[in-house]
C-alpha positions, 0 to 999 in steps of 0.5 A, a space after each residue: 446106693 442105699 434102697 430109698 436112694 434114687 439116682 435123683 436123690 443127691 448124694 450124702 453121708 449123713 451120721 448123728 449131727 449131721 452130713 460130713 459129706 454133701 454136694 456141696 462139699 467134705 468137712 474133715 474133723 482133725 484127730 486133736 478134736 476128737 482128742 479134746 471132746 473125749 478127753 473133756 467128756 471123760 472129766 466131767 464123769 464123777 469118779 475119774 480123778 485124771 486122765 494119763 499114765 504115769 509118764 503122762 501125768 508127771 509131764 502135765 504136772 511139770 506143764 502146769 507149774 509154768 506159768 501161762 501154760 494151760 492145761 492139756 485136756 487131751 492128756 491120756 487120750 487116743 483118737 483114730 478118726 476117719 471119715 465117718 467113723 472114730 475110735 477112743 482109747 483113755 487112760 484114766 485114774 480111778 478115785 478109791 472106793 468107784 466100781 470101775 466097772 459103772 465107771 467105765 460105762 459111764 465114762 463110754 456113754 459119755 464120750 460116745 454122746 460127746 463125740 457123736 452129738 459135736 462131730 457128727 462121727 460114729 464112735 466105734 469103740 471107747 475102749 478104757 484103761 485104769 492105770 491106778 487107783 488115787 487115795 486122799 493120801 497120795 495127795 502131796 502136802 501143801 506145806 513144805 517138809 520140814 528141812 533138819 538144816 536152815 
């Protein structure tokens, strides 16, 4: 028992948003929700181009060609969740010309608040990977090469 718990005072793990824990029941947050919180945080920090290693990355872009299929926000995303507590690890791909350094604490902040404030888990850790540096001149052409035969 903390010291202002009294054996009267009923018993509860509360964190940022909220009790997981009470009387009068546990909630339990799946890893693939953890994974998709982080995943769409990270996103909307300008300056993260994608989320994924290489391998990853190629399969989402073979994903989004079929049609119907939507894309996976917790591509490049890895969760450990427990009761109280998660930790995050991201693989991303920088945009040219961002300090990686402010990118990734942007990225923690954003994450951590994501996170903490949905699920009411403590973030232990965010911990980041940059896999590459995107261009404008990686970007494919829209327009087919042009073929020598017809």
């Amino acid at each position: 028992m903390t010291e202002k718990q009294t054996s009267s005072t009923p018993a509860t793990t509360s964190t940022a948003g909220g009790a997981l824990v009470t009387e009068q029941g546990r909630t339990s947050i799946a890893d693939t929700v953890v994974s998709k919180i982080a995943g769409i945080a990270a996103r909307e920090i300008s300056g993260v181009h994608d989320l994924g290693g290489g391998t990853a990355r190629a399969v989402g872009a073979i994903r989004e060609r079929i049609p119907g299929s939507r894309t996976n926000l917790s591509q490049g995303v890895a969760v450990e969740v427990g009761e109280h507590q998660a930790a995050v690890d991201l693989d991303i791909v920088a945009e040219y010309g961002v300090a990686i350094a402010d990118l990734a604490a942007a990225i923690r902040r954003n994450v951590v608040d994501a996170v903490e404030r949905m699920t009411g888990l403590e973030v232990t850790e965010v911990n980041i990977t940059v896999h590459d540096v995107f261009l404008e001149s990686d970007e494919p052409d829209e327009e087919p090469a042009t073929t020598r035969v017809q």
